[in-house]
N, C-alpha and C positions, 0 to 999 in steps of 0.2 A: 670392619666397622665396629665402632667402639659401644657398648650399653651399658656401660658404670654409669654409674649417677654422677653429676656436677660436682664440683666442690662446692659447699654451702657458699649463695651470697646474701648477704640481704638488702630486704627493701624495705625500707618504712612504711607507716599507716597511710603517713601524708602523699607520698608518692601514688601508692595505689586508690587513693582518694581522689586523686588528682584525674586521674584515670574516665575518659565518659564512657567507654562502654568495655565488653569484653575482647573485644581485639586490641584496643587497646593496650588493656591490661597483659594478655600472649606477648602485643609488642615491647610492653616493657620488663615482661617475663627473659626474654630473648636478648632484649639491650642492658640489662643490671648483668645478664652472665659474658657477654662482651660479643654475641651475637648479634650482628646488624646487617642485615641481606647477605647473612653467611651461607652458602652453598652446605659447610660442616653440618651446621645445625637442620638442613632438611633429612641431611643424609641420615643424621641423625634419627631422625623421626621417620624415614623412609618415606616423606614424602617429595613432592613435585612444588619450584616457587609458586605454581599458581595457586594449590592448595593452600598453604602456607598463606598467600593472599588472600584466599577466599576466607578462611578462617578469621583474620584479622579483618576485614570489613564486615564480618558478621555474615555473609551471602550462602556460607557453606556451617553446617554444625560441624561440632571435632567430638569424637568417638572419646569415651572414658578412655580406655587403655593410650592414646594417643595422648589425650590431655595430662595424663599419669606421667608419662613418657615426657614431653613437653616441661616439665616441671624435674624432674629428677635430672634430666640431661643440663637444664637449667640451673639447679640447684636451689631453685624460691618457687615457693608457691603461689607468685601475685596474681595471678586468674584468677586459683581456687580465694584467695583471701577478699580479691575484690568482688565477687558475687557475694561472699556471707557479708560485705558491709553494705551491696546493694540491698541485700535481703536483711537489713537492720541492726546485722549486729559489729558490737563493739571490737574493734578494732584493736582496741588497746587494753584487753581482757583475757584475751584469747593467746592459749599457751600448746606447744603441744605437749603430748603426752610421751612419759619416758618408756624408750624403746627396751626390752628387756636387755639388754646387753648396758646398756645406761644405769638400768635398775641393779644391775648388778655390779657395776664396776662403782655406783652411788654408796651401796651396801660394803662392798669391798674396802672402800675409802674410810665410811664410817669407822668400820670396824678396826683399821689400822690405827687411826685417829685415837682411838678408847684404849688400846694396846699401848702406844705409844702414851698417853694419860698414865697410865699405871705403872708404866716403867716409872715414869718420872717420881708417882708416890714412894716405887720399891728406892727406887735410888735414893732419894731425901731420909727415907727412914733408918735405908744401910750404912749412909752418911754419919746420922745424929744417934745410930748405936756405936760406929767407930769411935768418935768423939765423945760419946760419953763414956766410955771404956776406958 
């Protein structure tokens, strides 16, 4: 049994908007990643379809580390995302934050980027010393 994370998919504001409640939002958690009364994706989660049920009608809570799980195996966050706009917030504001390996491959890039800038001054100068020579 497999516990990598999903390959990222996305969902839009308006999708999850769309969404009336938290099971809901699980089910379209599960249907945006191409789960749809997939067998994979309980096995996934180690659980049973009735759970899996109960959680989507609302009848049963789902455990942090579950709902964690639920989302990575997913690859979206539309549950977590449709509670913070039940709970008011903006939707279309909201970023996440760079994981350090991001931070650094961001950092990496820059600095190639400035490297590459400088060549290009050294080159134009070595250039216009040749030809003035």
């Amino acid at each position: 049994m497999s516990t990598q994370a999903g390959i990222p998919v996305e969902v839009t504001a308006r999708e999850i908007e769309r969404e009336k409640s938290l099971g809901g939002a699980i089910g379209l958690c599960a249907k945006a990643a191409g789960f749809e009364l997939d067998k994979t994706l309980q096995q996934e989660l180690e659980v049973d379809k009735a759970q899996f049920s109960r959680w989507q009608s609302g009848q049963e809570g789902i455990v942090w580390a579950k709902f964690v799980k639920l989302m990575d195996v997913c690859g979206n966050d539309a549950p977590l995302l449709w509670m913070l706009h039940q709970r008011g917030y903006d939707l279309y504001s909201l970023r996440r934050q760079e994981t350090e390996l991001e931070r650094e491959l961001r950092i990496t890039r820059e600095e190639l980027a400035q490297e590459r800038a400088e060549r290009a001054v050294e080159r134009r100068l070595f250039t216009e010393i040749r030809s003035a020579a």
